[in-house]
C-alpha positions in Angstrom: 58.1 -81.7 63.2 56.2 -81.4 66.0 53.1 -83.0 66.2 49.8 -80.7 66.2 47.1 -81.4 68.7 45.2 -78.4 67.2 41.9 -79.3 65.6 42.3 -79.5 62.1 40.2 -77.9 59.3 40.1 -80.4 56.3 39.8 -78.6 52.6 36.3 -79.8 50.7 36.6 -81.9 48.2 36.8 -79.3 45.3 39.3 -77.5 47.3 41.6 -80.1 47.5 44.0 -79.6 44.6 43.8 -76.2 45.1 45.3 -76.3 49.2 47.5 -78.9 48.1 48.6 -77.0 45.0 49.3 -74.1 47.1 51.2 -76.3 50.2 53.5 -77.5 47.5 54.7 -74.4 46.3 55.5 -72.8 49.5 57.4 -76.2 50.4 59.2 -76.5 46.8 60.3 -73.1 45.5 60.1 -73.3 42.0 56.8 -75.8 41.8 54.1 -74.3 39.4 51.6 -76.9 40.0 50.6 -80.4 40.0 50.2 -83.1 37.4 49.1 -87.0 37.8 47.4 -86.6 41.2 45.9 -89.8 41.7 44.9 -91.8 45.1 46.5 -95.2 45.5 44.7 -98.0 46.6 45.9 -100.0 49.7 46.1 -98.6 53.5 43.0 -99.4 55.4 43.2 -96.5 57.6 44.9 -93.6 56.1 44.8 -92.3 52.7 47.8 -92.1 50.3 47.8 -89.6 47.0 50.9 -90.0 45.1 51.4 -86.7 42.2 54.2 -85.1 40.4 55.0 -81.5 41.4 56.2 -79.6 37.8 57.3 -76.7 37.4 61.3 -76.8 38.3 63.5 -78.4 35.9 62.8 -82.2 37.1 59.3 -83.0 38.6 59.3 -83.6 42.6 57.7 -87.3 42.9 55.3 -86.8 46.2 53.0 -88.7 48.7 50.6 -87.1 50.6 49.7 -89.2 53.3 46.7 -87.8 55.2 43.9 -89.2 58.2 40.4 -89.2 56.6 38.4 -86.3 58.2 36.3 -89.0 59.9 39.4 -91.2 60.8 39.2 -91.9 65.1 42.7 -93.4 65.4 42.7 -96.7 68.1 44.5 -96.8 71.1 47.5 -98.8 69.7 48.1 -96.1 66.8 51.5 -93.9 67.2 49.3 -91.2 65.3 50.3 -89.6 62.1 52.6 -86.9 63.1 54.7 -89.3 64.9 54.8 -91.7 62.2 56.7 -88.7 60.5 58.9 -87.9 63.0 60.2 -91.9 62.7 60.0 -91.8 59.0 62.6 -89.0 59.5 64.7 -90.3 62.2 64.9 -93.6 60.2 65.9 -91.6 57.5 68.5 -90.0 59.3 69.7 -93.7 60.6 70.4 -94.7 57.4 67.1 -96.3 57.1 65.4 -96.9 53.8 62.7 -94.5 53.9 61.4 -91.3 51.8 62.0 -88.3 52.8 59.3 -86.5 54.8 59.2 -82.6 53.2 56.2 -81.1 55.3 53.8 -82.0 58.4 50.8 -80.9 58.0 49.6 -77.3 59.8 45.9 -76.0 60.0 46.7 -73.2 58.4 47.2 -76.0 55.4 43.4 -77.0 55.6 44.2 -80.4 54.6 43.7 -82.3 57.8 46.4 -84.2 59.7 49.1 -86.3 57.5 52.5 -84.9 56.1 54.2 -84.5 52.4 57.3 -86.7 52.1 59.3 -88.1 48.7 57.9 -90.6 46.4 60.0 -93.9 46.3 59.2 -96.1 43.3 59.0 -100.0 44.0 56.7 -102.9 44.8 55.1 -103.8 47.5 52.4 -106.6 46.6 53.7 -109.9 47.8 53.0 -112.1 44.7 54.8 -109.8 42.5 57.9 -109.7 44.6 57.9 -113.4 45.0 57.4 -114.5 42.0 58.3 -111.7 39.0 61.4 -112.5 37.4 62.3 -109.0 37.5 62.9 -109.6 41.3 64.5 -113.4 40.8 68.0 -112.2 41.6 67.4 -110.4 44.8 65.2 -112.5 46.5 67.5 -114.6 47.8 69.7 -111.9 49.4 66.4 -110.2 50.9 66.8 -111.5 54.4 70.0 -110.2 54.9 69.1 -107.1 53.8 66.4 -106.8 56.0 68.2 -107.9 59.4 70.5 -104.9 58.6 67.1 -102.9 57.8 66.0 -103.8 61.6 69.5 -103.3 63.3 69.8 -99.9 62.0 65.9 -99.2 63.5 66.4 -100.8 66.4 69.7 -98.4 66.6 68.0 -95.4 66.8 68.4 -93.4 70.1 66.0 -93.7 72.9 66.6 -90.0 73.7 65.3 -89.1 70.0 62.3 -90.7 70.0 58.6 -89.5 70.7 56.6 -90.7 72.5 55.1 -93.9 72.1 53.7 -97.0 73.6 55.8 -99.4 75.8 55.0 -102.9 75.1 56.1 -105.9 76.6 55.1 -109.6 75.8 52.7 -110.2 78.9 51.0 -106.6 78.7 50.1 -108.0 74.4 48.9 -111.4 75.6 46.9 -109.8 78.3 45.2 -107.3 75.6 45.0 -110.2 73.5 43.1 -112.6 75.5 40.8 -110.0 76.4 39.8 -109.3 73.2 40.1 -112.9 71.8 37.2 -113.8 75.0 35.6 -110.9 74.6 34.7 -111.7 70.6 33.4 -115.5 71.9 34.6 -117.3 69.6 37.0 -120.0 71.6 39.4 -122.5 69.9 41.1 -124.9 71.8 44.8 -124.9 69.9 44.5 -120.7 70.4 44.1 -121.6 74.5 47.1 -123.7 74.3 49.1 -121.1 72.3 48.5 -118.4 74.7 49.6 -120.6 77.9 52.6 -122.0 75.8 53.4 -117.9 75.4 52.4 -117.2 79.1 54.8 -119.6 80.5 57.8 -118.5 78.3 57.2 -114.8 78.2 60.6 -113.1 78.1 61.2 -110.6 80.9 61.2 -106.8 80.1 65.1 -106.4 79.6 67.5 -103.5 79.3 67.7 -103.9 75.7 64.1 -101.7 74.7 64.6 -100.4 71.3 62.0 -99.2 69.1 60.4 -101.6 67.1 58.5 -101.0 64.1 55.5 -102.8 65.0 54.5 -103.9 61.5 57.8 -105.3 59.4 55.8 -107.5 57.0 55.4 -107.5 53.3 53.1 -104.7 52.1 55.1 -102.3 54.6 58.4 -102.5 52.7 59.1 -101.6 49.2 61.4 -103.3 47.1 63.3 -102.9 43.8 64.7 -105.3 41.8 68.4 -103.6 44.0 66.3 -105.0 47.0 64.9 -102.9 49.7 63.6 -98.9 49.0 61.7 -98.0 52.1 60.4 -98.9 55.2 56.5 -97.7 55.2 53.8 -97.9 57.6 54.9 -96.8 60.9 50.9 -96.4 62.7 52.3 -99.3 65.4 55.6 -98.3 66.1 56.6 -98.8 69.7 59.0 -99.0 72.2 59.7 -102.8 73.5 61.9 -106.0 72.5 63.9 -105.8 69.4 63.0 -109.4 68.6 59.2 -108.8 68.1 60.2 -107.2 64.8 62.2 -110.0 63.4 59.9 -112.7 64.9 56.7 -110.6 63.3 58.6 -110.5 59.4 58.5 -114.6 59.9 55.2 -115.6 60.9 54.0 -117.9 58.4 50.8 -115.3 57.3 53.2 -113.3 55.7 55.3 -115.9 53.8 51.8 -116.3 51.3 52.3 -119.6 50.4 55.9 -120.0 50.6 56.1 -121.8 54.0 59.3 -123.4 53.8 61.4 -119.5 53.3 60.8 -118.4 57.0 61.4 -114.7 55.9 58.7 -113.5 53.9 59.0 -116.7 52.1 61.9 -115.7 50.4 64.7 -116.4 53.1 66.2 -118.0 55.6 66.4 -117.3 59.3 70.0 -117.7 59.9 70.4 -115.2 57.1 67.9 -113.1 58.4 70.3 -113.1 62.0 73.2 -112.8 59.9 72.1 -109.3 58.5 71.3 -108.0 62.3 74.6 -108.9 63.1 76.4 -107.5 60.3 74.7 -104.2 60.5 75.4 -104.0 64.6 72.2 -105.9 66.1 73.2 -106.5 69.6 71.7 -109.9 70.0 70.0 -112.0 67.7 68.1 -114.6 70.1 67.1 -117.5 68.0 64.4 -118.6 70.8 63.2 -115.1 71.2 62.8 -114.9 67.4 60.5 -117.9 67.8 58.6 -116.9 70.4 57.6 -113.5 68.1 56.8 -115.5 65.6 54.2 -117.8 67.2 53.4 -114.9 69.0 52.1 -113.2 65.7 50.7 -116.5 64.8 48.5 -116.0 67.6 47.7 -112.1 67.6 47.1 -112.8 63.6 44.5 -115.8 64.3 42.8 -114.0 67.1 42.5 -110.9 64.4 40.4 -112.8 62.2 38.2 -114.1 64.6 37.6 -110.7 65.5 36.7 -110.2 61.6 34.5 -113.5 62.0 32.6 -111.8 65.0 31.9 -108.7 63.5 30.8 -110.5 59.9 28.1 -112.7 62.1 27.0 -109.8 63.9 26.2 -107.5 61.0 28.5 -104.8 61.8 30.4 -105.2 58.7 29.1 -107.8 56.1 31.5 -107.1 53.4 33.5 -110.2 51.1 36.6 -109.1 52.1 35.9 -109.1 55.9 34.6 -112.6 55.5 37.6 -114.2 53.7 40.2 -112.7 55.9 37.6 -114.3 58.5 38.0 -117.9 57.0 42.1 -117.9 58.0 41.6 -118.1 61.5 41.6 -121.5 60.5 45.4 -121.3 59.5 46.5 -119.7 62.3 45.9 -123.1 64.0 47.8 -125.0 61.4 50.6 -122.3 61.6 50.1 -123.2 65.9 50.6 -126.3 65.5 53.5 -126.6 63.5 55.7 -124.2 65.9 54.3 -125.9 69.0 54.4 -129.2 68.4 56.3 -129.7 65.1 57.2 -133.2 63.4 60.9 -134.3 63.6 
């Protein structure tokens, strides 16, 4: 799987079925052709088709996942090929995660993306905090996914592509940039960054990968608990703890503020998982830090949303809404930084 630098020529429209009709059957012996092709809403950047391959005695369950032909990745993207290549290695780890069947050639003429298994589940927050059908594994979640992250964070250095290397100072000093450069200044946001400035944790020996984006709407879960880990675009190289302090930020808990995991668990359980599953450390500060840290990156996200709205660049609803919650980023700031005993 590896990944293609090569322009790529992306099949029309019409031609689409057919190319991906044909890709299938030289991937899956046996296929005759495709039924239920359909694509699924969600994903801002990339597009997802999901389809039954027939033909052989049980129907393969697919995802395509694919860049649109006009699709300019940014800086901070791992780019699609490599997603697959950590969707496989996770795979191989033990990991939750489909399998990935194909990365996409030219000689495809489907563009850049790659072909991997179809793994049933839920994704949309409210459903899996709420539904009854997922009442009795919710409270277990947590655990499960600190034994998700130690098994990703486990994954050989030597293995991986290659990707960015983050550290805490190098994302505050992107972040600030950005966060003055879209004008928009809020006083508890220049307090959070100098409260992370002065505690940033040194660039240790302990790099792992980290996932980059462990948050509900990235995994999918069964009423057994969790299928797959999805979503890989921001994978990068850096301190395990950003991915444990990211799945706790308070954005992410929709509404459920006092279950610091996804608003369905506990911290300590959360750690307890890590440790259970071989997590070297589990630093209970650093884990903080992350999570105001995401606080932070989230809020200055929206005002960037909020600066692009007033500008004109992009005047749509949804743009402006996610706009409004810069507003409780501050609350979310406040509450770590100077919280009521």
């Amino acid at each position: 799987m590896t990944p293609n630098s090569a322009p790529a020529i992306v099949a029309e429209p019409d031609d689409f079925e057919t190319a991906l009709t044909q890709l299938v059957r030289r991937v899956l012996p046996g296929v005759r052709g495709l039924d239920k092709l359909v694509r699924l809403s969600g994903g801002a950047s990339q597009e997802t088709w999901a389809f039954d391959a027939v033909g052989a005695s049980t129907p393969h369950l697919l995802i395509l996942r694919r860049s649109p032909p006009s699709y300019t990745a940014p800086f901070r993207a791992a780019g699609i090929e490599t997603e697959a290549i950590l969707m496989q290695l996770a795979y191989e780890a033990g990991v939750p995660s489909p399998l990935v069947r194909h990365v996409l050639e030219p000689a495809d003429n489907l563009g850049r993306g790659f072909l991997m298994d179809r793994v049933e589940g839920e994704t949309i927050p409210r459903k899996i905090l709420r539904d009854e059908a997922f009442a009795k594994i919710r409270p277990q979640l947590a655990f499960q996914l600190g034994g998700v992250l130690a098994r990703i964070h486990a994954i050989d250095n030597a293995k991986l592509p290659k990707l960015r290397h983050v550290t805490a100072r190098g994302e505050l000093a992107e972040l600030k940039a950005a966060y003055k450069k879209d004008g928009q200044p809020r006083p508890v946001l220049d307090v959070a960054f100098r409260w992370l400035e002065e505690r940033a944790p040194k660039d240790t020996d302990e790099l792992t990968l980290v996932h980059g984006d462990f948050r509900h709407g990235n995994l999918m879960i069964g009423p057994d608990g969790v299928r797959a880990v999805l979503d890989w675009e921001l994978a990068h190289t850096g301190d395990p703890m950003e991915d444990l302090g990211w799945v706790c930020t308070n954005s992410w808990r929709f509404g459920q503020i006092d279950k610091p995991v996804g608003g369905f668990g506990e911290v300590a359980d959360l750690i307890a998982g890590y440790r259970d599953a071989g997590g070297k450390s589990a630093d209970v500060d650093r884990i903080k830090y992350w999570e105001t840290f995401g606080s932070l990156r989230w809020g200055v996200m929206c005002l960037g949303m909020l600066a692009r709205f007033t500008s004109g660049e992009d005047r749509s609803v949804e743009r402006a809404v996610i706009a409004r919650r810069a507003s409780e980023n501050e609350i979310d700031l406040l509450r770590l930084l100077a919280p009521r005993r």
